[in-house]
C-alpha positions in Angstrom: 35.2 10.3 19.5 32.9 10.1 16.4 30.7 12.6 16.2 27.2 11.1 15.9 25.2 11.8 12.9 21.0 12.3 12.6 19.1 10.3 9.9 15.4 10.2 9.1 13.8 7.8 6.1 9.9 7.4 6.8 8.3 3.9 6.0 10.2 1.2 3.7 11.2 -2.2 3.3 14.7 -2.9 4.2 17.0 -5.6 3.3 17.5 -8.2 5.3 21.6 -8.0 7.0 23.2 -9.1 10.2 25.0 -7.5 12.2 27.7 -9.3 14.8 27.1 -9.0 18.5 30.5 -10.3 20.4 32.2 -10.3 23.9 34.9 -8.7 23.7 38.9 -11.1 24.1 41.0 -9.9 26.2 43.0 -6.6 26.8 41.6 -3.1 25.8 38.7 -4.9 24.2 35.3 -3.5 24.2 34.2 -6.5 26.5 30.4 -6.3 26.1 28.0 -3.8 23.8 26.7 -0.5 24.9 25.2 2.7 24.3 27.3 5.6 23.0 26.6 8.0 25.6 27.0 11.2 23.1 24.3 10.2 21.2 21.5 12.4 21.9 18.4 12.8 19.3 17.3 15.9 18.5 13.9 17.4 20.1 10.7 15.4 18.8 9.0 17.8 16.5 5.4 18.7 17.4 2.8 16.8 15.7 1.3 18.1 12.8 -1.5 16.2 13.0 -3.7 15.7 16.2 -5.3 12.1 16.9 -9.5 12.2 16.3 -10.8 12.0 19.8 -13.0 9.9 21.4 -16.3 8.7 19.7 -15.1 9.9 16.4 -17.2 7.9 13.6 -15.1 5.4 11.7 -15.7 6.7 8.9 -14.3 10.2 9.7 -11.7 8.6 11.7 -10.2 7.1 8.6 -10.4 10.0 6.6 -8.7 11.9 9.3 -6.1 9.0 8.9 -5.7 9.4 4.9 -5.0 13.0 5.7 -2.5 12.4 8.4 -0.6 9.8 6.5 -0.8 12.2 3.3 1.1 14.8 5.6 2.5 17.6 3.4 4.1 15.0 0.6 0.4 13.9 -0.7 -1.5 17.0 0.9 -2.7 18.4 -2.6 -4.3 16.4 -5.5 -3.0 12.9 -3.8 -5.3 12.9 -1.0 -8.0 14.7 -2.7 -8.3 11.9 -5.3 -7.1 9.3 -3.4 -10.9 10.2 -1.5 -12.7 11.5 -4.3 -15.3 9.2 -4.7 -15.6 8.4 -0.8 -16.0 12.6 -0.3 -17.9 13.6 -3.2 -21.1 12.9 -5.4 -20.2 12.6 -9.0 -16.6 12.0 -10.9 -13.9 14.2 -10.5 -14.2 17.4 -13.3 -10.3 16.4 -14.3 -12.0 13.4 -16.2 -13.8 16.0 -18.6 -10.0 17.2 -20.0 -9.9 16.1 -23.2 -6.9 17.5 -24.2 -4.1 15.1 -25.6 -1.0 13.8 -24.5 1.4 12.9 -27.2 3.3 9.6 -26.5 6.0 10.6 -24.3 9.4 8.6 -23.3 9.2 8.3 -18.9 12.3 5.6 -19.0 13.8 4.1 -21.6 11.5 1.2 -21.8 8.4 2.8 -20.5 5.8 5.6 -22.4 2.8 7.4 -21.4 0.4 8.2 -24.5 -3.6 9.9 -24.6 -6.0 12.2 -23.0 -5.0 14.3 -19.8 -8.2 12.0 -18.4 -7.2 8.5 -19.2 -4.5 7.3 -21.5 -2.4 3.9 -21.9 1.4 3.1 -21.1 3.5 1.3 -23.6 6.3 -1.0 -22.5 8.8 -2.1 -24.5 9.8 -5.7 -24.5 12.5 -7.3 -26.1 10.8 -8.1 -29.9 8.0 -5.7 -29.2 5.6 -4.1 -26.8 2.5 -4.3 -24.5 0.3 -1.7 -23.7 -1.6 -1.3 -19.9 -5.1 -0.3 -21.4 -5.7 0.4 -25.0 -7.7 3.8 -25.0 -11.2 5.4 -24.7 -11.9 4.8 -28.2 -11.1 3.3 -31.4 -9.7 6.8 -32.9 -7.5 7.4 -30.5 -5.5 4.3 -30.9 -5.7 4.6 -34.5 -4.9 8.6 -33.8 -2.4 9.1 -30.4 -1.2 5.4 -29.9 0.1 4.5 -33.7 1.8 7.6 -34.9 3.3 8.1 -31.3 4.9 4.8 -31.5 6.4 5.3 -34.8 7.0 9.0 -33.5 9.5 6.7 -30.7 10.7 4.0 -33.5 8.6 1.2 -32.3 6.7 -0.8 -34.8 2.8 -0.6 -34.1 2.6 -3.8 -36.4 5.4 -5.5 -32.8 2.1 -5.6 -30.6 2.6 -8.5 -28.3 -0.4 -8.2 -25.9 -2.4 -6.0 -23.7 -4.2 -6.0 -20.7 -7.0 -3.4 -19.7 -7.0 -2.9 -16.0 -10.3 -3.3 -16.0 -13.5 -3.6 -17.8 -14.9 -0.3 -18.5 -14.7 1.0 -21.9 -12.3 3.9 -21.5 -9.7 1.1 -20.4 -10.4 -1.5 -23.2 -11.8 0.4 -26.5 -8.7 1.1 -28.4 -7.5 -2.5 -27.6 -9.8 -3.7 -30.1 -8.3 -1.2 -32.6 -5.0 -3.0 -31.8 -6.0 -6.1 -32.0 -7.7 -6.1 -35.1 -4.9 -4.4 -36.3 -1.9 -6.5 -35.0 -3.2 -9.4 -33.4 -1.8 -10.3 -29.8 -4.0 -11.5 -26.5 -5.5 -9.2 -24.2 -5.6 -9.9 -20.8 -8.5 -9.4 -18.9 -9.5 -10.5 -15.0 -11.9 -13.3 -15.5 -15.2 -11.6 -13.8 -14.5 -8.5 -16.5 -14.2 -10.7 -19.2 -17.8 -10.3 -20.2 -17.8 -6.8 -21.1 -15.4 -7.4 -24.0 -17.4 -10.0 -25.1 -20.2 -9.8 -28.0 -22.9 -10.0 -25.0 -21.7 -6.7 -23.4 -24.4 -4.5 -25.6 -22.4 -1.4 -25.4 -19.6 -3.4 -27.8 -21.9 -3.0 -31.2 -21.8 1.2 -30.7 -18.3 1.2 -29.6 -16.8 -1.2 -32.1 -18.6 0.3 -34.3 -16.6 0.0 -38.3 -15.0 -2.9 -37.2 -15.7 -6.4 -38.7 -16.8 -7.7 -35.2 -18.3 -6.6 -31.9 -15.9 -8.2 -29.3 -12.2 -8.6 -28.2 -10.3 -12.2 -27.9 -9.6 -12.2 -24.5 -7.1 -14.7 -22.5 -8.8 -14.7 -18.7 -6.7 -14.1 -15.9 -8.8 -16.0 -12.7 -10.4 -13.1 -10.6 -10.4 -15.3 -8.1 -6.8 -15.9 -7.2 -5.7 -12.7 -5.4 -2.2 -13.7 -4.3 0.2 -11.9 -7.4 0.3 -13.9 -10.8 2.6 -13.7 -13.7 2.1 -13.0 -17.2 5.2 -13.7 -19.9 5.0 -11.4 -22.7 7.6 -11.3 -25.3 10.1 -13.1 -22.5 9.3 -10.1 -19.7 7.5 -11.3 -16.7 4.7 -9.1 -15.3 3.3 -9.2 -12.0 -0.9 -8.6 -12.0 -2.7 -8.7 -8.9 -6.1 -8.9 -9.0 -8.0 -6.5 -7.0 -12.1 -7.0 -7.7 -13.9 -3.8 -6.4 -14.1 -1.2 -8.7 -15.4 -4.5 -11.1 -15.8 -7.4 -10.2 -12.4 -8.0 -12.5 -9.8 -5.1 -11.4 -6.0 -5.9 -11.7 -3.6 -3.6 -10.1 0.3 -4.9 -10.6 3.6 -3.8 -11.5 5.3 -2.8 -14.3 9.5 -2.6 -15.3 10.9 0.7 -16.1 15.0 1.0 -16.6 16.7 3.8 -17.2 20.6 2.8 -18.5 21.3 -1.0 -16.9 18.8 -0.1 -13.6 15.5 -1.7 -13.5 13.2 0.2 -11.3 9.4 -1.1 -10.5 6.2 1.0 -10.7 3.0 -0.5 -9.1 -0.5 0.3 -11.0 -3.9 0.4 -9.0 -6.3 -0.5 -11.6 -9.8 1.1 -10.7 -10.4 4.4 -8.8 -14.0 4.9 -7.8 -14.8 3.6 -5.4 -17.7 0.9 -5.2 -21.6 1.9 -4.2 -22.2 -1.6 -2.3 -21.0 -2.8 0.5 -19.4 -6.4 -0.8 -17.8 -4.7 -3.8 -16.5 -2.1 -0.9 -14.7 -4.5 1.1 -13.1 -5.9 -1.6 -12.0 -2.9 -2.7 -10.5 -2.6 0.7 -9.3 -5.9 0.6 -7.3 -4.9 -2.7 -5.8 -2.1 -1.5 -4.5 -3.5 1.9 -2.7 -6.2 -0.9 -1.5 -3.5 -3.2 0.2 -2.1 -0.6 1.6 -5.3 0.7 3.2 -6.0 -2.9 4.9 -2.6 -3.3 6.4 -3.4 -0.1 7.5 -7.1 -0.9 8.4 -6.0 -4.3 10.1 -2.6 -2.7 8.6 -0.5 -5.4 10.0 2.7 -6.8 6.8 4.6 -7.7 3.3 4.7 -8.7 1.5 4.6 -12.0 -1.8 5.0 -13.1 -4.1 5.3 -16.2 -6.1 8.3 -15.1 -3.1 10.3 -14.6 -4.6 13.4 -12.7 -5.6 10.6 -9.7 -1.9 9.9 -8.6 0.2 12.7 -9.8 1.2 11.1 -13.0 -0.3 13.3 -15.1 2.2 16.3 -13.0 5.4 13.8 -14.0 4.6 13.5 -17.6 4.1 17.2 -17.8 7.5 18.0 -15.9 9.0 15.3 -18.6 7.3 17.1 -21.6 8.5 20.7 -20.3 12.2 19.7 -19.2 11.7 21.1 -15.7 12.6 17.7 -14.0 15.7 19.2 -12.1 17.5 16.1 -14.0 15.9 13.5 -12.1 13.2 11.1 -12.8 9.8 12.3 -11.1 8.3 8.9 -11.2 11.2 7.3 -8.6 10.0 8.9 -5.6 11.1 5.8 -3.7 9.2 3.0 -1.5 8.5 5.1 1.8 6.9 7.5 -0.5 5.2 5.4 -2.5 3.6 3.1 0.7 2.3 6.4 2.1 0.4 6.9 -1.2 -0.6 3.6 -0.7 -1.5 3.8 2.9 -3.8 6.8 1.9 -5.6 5.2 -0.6 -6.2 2.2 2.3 -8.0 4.7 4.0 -9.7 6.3 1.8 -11.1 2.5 0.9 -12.0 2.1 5.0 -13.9 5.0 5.0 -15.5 3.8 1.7 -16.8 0.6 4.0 -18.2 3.2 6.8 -19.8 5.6 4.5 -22.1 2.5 3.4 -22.0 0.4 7.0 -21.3 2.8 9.7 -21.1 0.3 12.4 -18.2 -1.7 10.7 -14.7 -1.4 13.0 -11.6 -1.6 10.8 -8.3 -0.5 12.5 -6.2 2.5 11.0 -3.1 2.3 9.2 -0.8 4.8 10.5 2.7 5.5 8.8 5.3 5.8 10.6 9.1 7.7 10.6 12.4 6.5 11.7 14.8 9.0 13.3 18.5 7.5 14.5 21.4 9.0 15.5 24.6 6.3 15.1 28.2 6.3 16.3 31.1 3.8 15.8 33.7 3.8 18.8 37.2 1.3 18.3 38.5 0.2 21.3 41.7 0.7 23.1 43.3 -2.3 21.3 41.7 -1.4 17.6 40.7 -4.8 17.5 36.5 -4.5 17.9 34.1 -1.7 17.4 31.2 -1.0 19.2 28.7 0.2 17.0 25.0 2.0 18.5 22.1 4.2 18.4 19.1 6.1 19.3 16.2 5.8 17.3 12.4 7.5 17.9 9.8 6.0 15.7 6.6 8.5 15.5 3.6 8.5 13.5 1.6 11.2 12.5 -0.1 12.4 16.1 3.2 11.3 17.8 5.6 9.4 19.3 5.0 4.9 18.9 5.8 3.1 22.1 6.3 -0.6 22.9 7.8 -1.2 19.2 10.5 -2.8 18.8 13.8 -1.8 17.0 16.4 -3.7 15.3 19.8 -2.7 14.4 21.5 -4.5 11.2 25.4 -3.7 10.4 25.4 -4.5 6.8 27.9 -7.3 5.8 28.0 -8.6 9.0 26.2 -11.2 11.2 23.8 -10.6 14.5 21.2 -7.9 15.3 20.8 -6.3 18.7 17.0 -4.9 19.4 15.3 -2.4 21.7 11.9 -1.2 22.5 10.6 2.3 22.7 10.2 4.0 25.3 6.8 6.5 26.3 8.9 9.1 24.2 9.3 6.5 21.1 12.4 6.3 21.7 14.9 3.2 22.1 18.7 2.4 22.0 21.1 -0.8 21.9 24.7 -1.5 20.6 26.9 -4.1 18.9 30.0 -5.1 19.1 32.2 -6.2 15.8 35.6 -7.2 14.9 35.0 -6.1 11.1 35.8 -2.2 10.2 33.0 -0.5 10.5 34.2 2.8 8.0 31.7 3.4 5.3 29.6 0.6 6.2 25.4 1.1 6.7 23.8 0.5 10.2 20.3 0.3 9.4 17.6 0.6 11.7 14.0 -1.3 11.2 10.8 -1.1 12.7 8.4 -4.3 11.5 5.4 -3.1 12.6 2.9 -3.8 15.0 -0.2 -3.7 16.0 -3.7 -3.3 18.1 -7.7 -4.0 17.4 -8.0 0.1 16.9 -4.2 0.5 15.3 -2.0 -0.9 12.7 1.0 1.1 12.5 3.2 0.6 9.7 6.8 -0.7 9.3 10.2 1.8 8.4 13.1 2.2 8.7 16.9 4.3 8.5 20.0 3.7 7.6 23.3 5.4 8.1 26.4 5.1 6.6 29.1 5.0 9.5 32.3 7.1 9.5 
């Protein structure tokens, strides 16, 4: 008898694949699916967290709920910035370091260049580049973003576009430097698009030396929020626009390969969190959609422009210094990078109670996959019966009532189960395919209630 094996993944988007559930023909045939009796998970851990009790504000409830889906993966500077601005009075003190980051290679296609405060990523296209945000000033483009791309071999003069994430001046400056330099549109969400413009006052100082106070911008409508697509130089670009932190913020996504692998990186494009209530609940609003795209896109890892806020900054130092342990620090995977996501939604809840304490938005709660798996052949050799015993938990505990479905990859059917009180469920399959080396994986969708959302995941196993 196989002897079962114990796998845990916490949240991600799985693939859809079938799995095929069979009577059994005659003979020594498995004749219907069942439950490997051997399997046995291993005791639930405690919980690390414990649930806010009754009459708990909602504002501390979801703070509670940011640190409790940080666990001990986002524990540090994660969930501290994540919250900043909902926790504290003023900016964070990491936005007074000053000191420079030369342009440094994080793929083969992707590079991080500018202040440890705020800075610009350069993404090599086919003829060319873009740049997501141009720098605080002038000088710096002139100063870090020029001689680090001919520092990389990449022709300042290729510009093809760019596209500040929003319209504050730290995120836009330098992209008039570039384009007065090299031409090329900038994108810009439509309800920023003023402050680039020759009416924003702020333009004459900071422009200052060039021939003109303003930046040609092409508009991307503010008020679409599903994902759009930019083209530039042939390379799509997904940009999702997530008003808040302006009334123009794009988040999005950007390519980054490494050999022939193309891996994604979502952006969230404005930190601070807003000081009215509207701009608040669309800032909410954009992070519940953020989140939503890194899952539909399954996203590899996060990116931002003020490096310090999602451990960026960390990455492109462990890049710079060589102690990487020979992996990429950015790929950190799409569980990982929906629980950064999932704290960040609730940091953006409690932003909404801080200024309206009576509002009621439910919690987002991660959750974990645990599965134990086993492949029995039957007397005959003809079918397999494939199972396991999964618990789904979140971070106070074990999630009852959700419901479980097992996928043999390559093949067709599912078989599902619910959890149990203990969060724990069970069902089997029967197949007349070999099952050797093939991946059972287990998901759980999600689900829901007016207080609760908890958060799909899943596991996988490959079966001996």
């Amino acid at each position: 008898m196989p002897h079962p094996s114990i796998h845990r993944l916490a949240p991600a988007a799985l693939a859809a694949a079938t799995l095929l559930a069979a009577c059994g023909g005659g003979g020594s045939d498995f004749a219907t699916p069942f439950v490997d009796s051997a399997l046995v998970l291993p005791t639930a851990a405690a919980p690390r967290f414990t649930e806010p009790p009754a009459g708990t504000s909602e504002y501390q409830r979801h703070l509670d709920t940011a640190t409790a889906n940080a666990g001990t993966e986002f524990a540090g500077e994660q969930r501290r910035q994540w919250c900043y601005s909902v926790e504290n009075v003023g900016a964070p003190p990491e936005l007074q370091n000053t000191t420079v980051v030369p342009m440094t290679r994080l793929f083969d296609n992707l590079y991080y260049a500018g202040r440890r405060w705020v800075g610009v990523y350069v993404l090599k296209t086919a003829n060319g580049y873009f740049l997501l945000d141009g720098q605080n000033t002038l000088a710096d483009a002139r100063e870090i973003t020029v001689p680090g791309l001919v520092a990389m071999g990449i022709d300042p003069a290729s510009f093809k576009a760019g596209m500040p994430t929003h319209g504050h001046g730290d995120h836009y400056n330098g992209l008039k430097h570039m384009q007065d330099a090299y031409g090329g549109p900038v994108y810009i969400g439509s309800a920023d698009a003023a402050a680039l413009s020759a009416t924003n006052p702020r333009n004459t100082t900071a422009f200052a030396g060039s021939a003109t106070n303003f930046i040609t911008t092409t508009a991307l409508p503010t008020e679409v929020l599903t994902p759009q697509t930019i083209t530039v130089d042939g390379q799509a670009l997904t940009v999702l626009s997530t008003p808040g932190h302006t009334p123009g913020t794009v988040s999005g996504i950007l390519p980054a390969t490494i050999g022939d692998k193309t891996y994604k990186l979502v952006y969230w494009g404005g930190t601070g969190t807003p000081t009215t209530l509207p701009l608040a609940k669309q800032y909410l609003d954009g992070a519940e959609r953020t989140y939503q795209l890194a899952k539909a896109e399954n996203v590899d890892g996060t990116i931002h422009t003020h490096p310090f806020v999602d451990g960026s900054l960390a990455k492109v130092d462990a890049i710079r210094a060589g102690t990487a342990g020979g992996r990429n620090p950015f790929l950190i995977g799409n569980a990982s990078t929906l629980r950064s996501l999932s704290v960040l939604r609730e940091c953006s809840a409690a932003k909404v109670n801080a200024l309206d304490a009576t509002v009621v938005n439910p919690v987002w709660l991660t959750t974990t996959v645990e599965m134990v798996v086993s492949s029995l052949t039957s007397g005959s050799g003809d079918n397999h019966n494939v199972s396991a015993r999964v618990r789904i938990s979140d971070p106070y505990g074990p999630v009852a009532n959700a419901a479980v479905t097992l996928r043999l990859a390559g093949t067709t059917g599912t078989c599902t189960a619910t959890t149990d009180s203990t969060g724990v469920a069970a069902c089997g399959l029967l197949t007349y395919l070999p099952t050797k080396g093939k991946t059972l994986q287990a998901s759980f969708d999600g689900t829901s209630t007016a207080a609760k959302v908890w958060l799909g995941s899943g596991a996988s196993a490959v079966l001996n």
